[in-house]
C-alpha positions as CSV (number, residue, x, y, z in Angstrom):
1,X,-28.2,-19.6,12.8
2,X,-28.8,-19.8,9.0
3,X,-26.2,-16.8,8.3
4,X,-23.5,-18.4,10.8
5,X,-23.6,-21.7,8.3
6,X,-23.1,-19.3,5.6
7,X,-19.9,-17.6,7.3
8,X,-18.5,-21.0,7.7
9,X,-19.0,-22.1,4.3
10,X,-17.5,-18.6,3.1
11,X,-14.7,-18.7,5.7
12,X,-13.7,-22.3,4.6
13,X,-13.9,-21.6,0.6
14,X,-11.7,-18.6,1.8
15,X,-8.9,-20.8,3.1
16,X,-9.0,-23.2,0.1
17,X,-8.6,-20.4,-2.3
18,X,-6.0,-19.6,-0.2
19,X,-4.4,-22.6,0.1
20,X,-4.8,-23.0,-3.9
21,X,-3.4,-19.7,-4.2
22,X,-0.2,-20.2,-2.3
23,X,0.7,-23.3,-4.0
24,X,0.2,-22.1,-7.3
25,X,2.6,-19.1,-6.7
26,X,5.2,-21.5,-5.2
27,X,4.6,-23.9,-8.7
28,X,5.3,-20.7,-11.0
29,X,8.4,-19.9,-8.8
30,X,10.0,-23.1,-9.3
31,X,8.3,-23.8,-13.3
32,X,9.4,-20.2,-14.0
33,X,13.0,-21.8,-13.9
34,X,12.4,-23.9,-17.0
35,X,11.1,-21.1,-19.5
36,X,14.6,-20.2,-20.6
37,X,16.0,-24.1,-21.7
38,X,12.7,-24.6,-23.0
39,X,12.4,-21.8,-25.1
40,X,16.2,-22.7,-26.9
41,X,14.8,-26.1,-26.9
42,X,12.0,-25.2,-28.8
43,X,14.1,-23.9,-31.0
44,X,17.3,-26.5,-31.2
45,X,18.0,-28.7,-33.6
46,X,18.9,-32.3,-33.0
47,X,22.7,-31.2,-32.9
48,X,21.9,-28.0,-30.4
49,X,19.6,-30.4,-28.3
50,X,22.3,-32.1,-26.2
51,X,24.0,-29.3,-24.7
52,X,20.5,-27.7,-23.6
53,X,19.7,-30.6,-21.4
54,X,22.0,-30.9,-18.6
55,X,20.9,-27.6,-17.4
56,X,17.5,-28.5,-18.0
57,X,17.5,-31.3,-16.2
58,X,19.3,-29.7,-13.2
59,X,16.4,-27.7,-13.0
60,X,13.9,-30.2,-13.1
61,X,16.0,-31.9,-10.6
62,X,15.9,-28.8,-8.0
63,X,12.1,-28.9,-8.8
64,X,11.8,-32.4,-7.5
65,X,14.3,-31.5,-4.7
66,X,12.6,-28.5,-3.3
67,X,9.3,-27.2,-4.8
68,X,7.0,-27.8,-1.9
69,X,3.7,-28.9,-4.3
70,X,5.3,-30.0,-7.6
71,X,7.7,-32.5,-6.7
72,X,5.6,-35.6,-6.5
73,X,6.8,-38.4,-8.8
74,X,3.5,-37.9,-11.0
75,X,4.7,-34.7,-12.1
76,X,8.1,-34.4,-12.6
77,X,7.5,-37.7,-14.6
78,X,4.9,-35.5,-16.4
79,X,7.6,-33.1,-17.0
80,X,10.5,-35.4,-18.2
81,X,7.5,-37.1,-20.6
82,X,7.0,-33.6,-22.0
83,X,11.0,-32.6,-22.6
84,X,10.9,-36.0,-24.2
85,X,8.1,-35.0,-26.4
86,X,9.6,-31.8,-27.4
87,X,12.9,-33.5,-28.2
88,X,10.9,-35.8,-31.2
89,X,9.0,-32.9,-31.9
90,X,12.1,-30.8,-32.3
91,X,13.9,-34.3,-34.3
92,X,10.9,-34.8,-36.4
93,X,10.6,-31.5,-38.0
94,X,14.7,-32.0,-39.0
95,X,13.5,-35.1,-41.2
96,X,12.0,-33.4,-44.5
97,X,10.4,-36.0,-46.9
98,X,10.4,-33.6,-49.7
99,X,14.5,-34.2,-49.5
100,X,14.0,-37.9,-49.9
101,X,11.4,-37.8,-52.4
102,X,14.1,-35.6,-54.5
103,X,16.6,-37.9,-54.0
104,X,18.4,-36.3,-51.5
105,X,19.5,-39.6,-49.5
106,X,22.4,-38.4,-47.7
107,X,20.8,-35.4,-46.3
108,X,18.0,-37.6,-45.3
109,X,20.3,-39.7,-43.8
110,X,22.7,-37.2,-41.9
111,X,19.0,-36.0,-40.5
112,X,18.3,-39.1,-39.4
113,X,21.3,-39.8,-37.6
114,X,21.4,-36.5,-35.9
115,X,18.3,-37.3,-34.4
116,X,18.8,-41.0,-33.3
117,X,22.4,-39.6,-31.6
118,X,20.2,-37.0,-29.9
119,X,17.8,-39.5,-28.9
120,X,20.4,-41.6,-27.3
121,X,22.3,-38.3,-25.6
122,X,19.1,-37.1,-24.4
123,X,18.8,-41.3,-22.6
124,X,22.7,-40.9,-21.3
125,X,22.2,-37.4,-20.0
126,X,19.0,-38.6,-17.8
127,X,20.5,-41.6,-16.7
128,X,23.4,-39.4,-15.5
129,X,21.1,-37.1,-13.6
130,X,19.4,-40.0,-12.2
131,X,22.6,-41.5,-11.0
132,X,23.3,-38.5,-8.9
133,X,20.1,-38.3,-8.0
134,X,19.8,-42.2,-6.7
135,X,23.6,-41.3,-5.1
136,X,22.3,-39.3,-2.5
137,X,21.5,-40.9,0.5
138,X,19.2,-38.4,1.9
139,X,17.3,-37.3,-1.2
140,X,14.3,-38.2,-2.6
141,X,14.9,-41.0,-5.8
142,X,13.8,-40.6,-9.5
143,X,12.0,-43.9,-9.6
144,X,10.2,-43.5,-12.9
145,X,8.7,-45.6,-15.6
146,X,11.7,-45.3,-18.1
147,X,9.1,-46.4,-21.0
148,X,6.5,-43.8,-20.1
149,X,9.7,-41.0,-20.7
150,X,11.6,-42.9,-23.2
151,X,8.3,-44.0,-25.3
């Protein structure tokens, strides 16, 4: 009787690891999608950055729309929180205080503006997304806190 408990027990960690298993294979599928855009957004500047994120976005987007384990609104907010991340990231390391400290205002200035017109493209091109998004009347709605992406 003892070993039957144990069978149980093995045959029921069995299908969790295999539960696990299958959902994280169908998660890499659809995460695989985003390596490309977010490897040339790792490296854009604030004037590359706009043109990277409508196909980006789309991509997220298909995530939301078909991955059968990653499209709950926890995560593909968590995603959109980290593409906004990466966008200061990639705006922040544009703005060099050595420039400024040598007196080099206007580049400090062109920098600066770059990266709050990026900031603002980055807000329009969501907002469009969502819009078609929220159009469809069958789909599933990108209802997310606009502060926690846009922090």
């Amino acid at each position: 009787m003892v070993g039957a408990n144990y069978v149980s027990s093995f045959q029921d960690y069995t299908k969790l690891i295999n539960t696990g298993t299958a959902e994280a294979e169908n998660n890499l599928a659809y995460l695989n999608s985003l390596w490309e855009p977010c490897k040339s957004l790792e490296k854009a500047n604030p004037k590359e950055i706009p043109s990277i994120l409508p196909g980006l976005l789309h991509r997220v987007r298909m995530i939301s729309e078909y991955s059968e384990h990653y499209n709950s609104s926890e995560r593909i907010s968590g995603l959109l929180h980290k593409i906004s991340n990466e966008i200061i990231k990639r705006c922040k390391s544009t703005i060099n205080i050595s420039d400024l400290l040598d007196g080099d205002v206007e580049k400090c200035m062109s920098d600066l503006n770059d990266s709050i017109s990026c900031g603002k493209q980055w807000k329009k091109i969501y907002e469009k997304t969502k819009y078609i998004i929220d159009k469809k009347k069958d789909g599933k709605k990108w209802e997310f806190n606009m502060n926690s992406i846009f922090a």
